[in-house]
N, C-alpha and C positions, 0 to 999 in steps of 0.2 A: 352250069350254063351261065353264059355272062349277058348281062339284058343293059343294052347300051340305048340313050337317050336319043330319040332321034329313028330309030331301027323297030321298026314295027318286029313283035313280039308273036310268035304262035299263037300264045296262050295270054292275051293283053290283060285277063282280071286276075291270074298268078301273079303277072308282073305289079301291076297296081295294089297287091294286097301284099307286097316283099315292102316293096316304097313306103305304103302307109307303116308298116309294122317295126323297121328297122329304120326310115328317113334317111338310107342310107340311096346315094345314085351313083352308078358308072357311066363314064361318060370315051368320047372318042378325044384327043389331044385337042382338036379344034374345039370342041364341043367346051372343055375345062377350061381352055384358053376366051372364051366369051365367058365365061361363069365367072372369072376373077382367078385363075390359077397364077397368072400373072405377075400378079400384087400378091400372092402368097411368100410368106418366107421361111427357106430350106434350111430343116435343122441336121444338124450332120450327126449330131448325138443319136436323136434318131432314126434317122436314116439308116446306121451302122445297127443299131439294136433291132430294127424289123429287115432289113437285109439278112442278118444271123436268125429271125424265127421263120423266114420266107424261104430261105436257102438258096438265095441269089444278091444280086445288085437291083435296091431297092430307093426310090427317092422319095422322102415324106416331108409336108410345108405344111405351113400353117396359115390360115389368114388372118388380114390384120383387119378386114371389114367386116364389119356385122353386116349377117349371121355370119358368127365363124365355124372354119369346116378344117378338118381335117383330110388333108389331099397325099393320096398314096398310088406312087407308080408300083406296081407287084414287076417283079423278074419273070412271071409266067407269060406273063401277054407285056410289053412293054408300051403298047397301043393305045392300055386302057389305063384312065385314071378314076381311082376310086375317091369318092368325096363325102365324108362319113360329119357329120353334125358334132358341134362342141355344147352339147346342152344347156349344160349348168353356167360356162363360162359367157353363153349369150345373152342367158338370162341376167345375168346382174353386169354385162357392158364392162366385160373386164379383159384387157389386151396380155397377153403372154409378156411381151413388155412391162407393164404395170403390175404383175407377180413377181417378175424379176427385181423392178424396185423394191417392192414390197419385200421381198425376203430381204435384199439387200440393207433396207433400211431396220427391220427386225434384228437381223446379225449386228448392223452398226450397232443398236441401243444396246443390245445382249453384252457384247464384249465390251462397249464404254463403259455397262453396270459392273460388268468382271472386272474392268480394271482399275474405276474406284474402287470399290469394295478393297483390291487387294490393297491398292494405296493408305486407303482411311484403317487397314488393320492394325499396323506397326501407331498410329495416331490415336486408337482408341487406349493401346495397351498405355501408352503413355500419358494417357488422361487420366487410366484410373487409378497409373501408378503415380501421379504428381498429387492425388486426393488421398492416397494412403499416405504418404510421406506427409504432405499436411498436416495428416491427422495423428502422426506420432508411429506409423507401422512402414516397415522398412520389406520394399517385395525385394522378391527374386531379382539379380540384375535383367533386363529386359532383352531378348531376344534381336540381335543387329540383323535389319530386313529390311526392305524398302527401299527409295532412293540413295543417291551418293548423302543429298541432305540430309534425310530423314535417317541415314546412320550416325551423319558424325552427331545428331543432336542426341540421337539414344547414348550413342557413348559417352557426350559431354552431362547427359540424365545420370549414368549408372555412377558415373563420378562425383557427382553433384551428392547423391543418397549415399553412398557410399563417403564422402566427409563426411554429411548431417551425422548419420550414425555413430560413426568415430567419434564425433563430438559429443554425442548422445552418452554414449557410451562413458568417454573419460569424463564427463560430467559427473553421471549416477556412482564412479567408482570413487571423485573427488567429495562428493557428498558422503557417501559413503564412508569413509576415510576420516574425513573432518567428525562426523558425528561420533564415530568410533573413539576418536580422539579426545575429544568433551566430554565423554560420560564416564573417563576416567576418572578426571579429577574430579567432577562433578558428586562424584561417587565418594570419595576420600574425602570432598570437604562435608558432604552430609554426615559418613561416619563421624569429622570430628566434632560436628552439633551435638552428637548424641550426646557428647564429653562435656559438654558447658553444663556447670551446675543448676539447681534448681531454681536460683535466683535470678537465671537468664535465659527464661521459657520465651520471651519474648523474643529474644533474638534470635532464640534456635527457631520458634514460629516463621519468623519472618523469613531465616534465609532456607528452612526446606521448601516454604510456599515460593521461594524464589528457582530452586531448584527444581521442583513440578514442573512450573512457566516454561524454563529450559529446556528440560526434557520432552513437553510438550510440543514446543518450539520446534526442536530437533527432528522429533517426530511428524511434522509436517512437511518441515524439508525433506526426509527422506520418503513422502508419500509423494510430495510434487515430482519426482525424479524418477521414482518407481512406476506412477500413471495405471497401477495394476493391469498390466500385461503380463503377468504369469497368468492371470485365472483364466480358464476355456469357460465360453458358454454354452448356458446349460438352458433349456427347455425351464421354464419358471413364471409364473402369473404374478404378473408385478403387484397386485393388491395382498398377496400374500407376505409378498416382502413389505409391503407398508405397513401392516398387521402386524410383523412380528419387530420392526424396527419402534411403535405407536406402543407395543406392550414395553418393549425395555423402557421407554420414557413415560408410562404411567405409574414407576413406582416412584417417580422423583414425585417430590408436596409439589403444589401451588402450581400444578403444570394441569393444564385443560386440553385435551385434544379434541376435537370433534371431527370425524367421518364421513365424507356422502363419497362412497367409493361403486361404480357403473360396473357392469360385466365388461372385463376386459378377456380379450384370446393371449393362448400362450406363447411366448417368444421366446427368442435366445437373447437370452443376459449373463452380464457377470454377478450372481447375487451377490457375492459381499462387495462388491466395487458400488453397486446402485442401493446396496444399503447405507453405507460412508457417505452415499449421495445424501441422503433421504436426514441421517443422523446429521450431517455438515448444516444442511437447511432448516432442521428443526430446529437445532443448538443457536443457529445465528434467528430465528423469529423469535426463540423465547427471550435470547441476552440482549436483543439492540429492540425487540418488537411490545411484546405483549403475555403477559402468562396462558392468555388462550391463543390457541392458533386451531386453522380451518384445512383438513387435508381432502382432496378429490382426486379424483379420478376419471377420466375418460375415452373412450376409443371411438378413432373419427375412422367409420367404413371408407369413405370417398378418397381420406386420403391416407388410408391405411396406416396408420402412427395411434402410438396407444401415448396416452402423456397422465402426468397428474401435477397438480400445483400445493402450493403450501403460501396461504397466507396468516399473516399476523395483524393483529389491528393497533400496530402503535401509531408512530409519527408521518414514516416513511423514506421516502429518501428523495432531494431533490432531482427532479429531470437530467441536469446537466451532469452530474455523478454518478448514475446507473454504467453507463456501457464501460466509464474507468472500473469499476469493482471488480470487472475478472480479471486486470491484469494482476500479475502478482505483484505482492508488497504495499497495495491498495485498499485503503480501507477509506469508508464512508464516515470520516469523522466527524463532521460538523452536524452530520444529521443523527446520527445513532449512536457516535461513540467509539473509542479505541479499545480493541486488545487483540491479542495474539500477534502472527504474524503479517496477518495479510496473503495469506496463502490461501486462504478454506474455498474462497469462491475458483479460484485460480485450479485448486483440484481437481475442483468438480465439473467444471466446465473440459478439461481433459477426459474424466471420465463418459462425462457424455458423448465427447467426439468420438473417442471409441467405439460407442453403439451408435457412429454415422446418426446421433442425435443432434437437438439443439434446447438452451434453454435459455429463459427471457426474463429479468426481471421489470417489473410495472408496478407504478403505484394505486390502489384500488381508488375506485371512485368514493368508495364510505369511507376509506380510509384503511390504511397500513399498506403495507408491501405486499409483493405477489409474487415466487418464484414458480417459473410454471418448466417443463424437462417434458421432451417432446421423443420418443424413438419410434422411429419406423419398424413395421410390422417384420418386414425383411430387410 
């Protein structure tokens, strides 16, 4: 039975207990025409989806005034219109309009995030491939994606690493080569010291300890070149590698080491690379620094890097000469003194970059030097 507004009802406390329970009222065309059917607006979407569940030609609108209602012509009676409450949408004063921005403006921010995101992909790859090649490690050539720009610079990138390398490369082979070369004759003139008679220990003295120097020499240049990229790392608690690098230099005389080593966690290292490290720094505290030297140890939670330093208590080294000592060929001579090549710090500060480390040297407030090597946990 259809109980229209206006039309006294048989049964008027059936009809008022349908109203309170459902809020729903049918009305006569005039009757919805003073309600505000007027000002409602006809959506064809669904109009077509309740015409398909009514099984006729159905017209549904929506109002735009609070309270809003849902208004529906049925195919059965087309006389009547049905006007059904928008509950939830009245209560918080939200217009079918104002959903529609709202998605619309949700979609907008959606697909701007998609398509930064896709843009900044090909930009990150190439960040962290310009920080490995910095660092001495040559990637994969980079993936061509992205803009017309953002291709031709990856290509003019893959080309770019791809020289470095080459040059990398014919470098370590030219070293290579040349030292090859030197320790032939090197070799032939030490044999002919052995020949110098007994009267001339002095001069065989002199030129095999010349020959060492050499060979030592050499041996540096081909560590600067080499940068230990063969070794994989390995899982290793760095105070363990300070222990055993601390035992090989307590059986030299007159050498002091003292200890204060923290609970450090395990990381990936190259253990012999970060022993070369450890051996390079103790060699230069005891020859330019002091017979005692002070090793530590630390691991910063906050900022997850395990580090350890090594000082000595000699002279030190002036302010304006520290940041020159890692290049190579550079030595601190006015303050501590000349030998070798000038390569040792130059090494080492390679081998650190390797492990995405860094390392600092300072001169201590009591006095001597302080080299401190800093690696991140990951």
């Amino acid at each position: 039975m259809v109980f229209l507004e206006g039309i006294d009802h048989q049964d008027p406390e059936l009809q008022n207990q349908f109203y309170e329970a459902t809020d729903m009222r049918f009305y006569t065309e005039e009757g919805a025409i003073a309600e505000g059917l007027d000002e409602a607006r006809s959506y064809r979407f669904l109009s077509d989806k309740m015409s398909e569940l009514l099984g006729g030609e159905a017209d549904v609108r929506i109002s735009t005034s609070i309270p809003q209602r849902i208004w529906i012509n049925p195919p059965q009676d087309p006389s009547v219109w049905i006007s059904i409450p928008i509950t939830g949408l009245s209560e918080v004063n939200i217009s079918p309009l104002t959903i529609y921005l709202l998605v619309i403006g949700v979609l907008s921010v959606a697909g701007a995030w998609i398509f930064v995101r896709v843009m900044n992909k090909p930009l990150r790859a190439l960040q962290h491939a310009a920080i490995a090649v910095g660092r001495g490690n040559f990637p994969k050539p980079l993936k061509e994606q992205g803009s017309t720009e953002m291709i031709e610079v990856t290509i003019a990138f893959n080309q770019m690493s791809k020289g470095i390398k080459q040059l990398e490369d014919d470098r370590t082979l030219l070293t290579a080569g040349i030292s090859h070369d030197l320790r032939t004759p090197l070799t032939r003139i030490r044999l002919a010291t052995e020949m110098l008679p007994e009267d001339q220990d002095w001069i065989k003295e002199g030129i095999v300890h010349d020959i060492e120097d050499m060979n030592d020499i050499i041996d540096q240049f081909i560590d600067y070149v080499r940068k230990d990229r063969q070794e994989e790392r390995e899982d290793a608690d760095l105070n363990d590698i300070i222990r055993e690098a601390v035992q090989a230099r307590n059986i030299e005389e007159h050498h002091n080491i003292q200890l204060d080593l923290a609970e450090l966690p395990v990381i990936k290292l190259r253990r012999i690379a970060i022993k070369r490290v450890l051996d390079n720094l103790m060699e230069n505290a005891f020859r330019y620094g002091s017979s005692d030297i002070e090793i530590t140890s630390d691991y910063d939670k906050k900022a997850k890097s395990v580090s350890f330093s090594i000082r000595d208590f000699g002279k030190g080294i002036p302010e304006e000469q520290i940041e020159k000592l890692f290049q190579p060929f550079t030595q601190g001579d006015e303050a501590r003194g000349s030998m070798g090549s000038g390569l040792g710090l130059a090494i080492i500060k390679r081998i650190v970059d390797l492990h995405y480390g860094s390392i600092a040297l300072g001169n201590h407030q009591e006095g001597g030097l302080v080299a401190q090597v800093t690696i991140p946990v990951k």
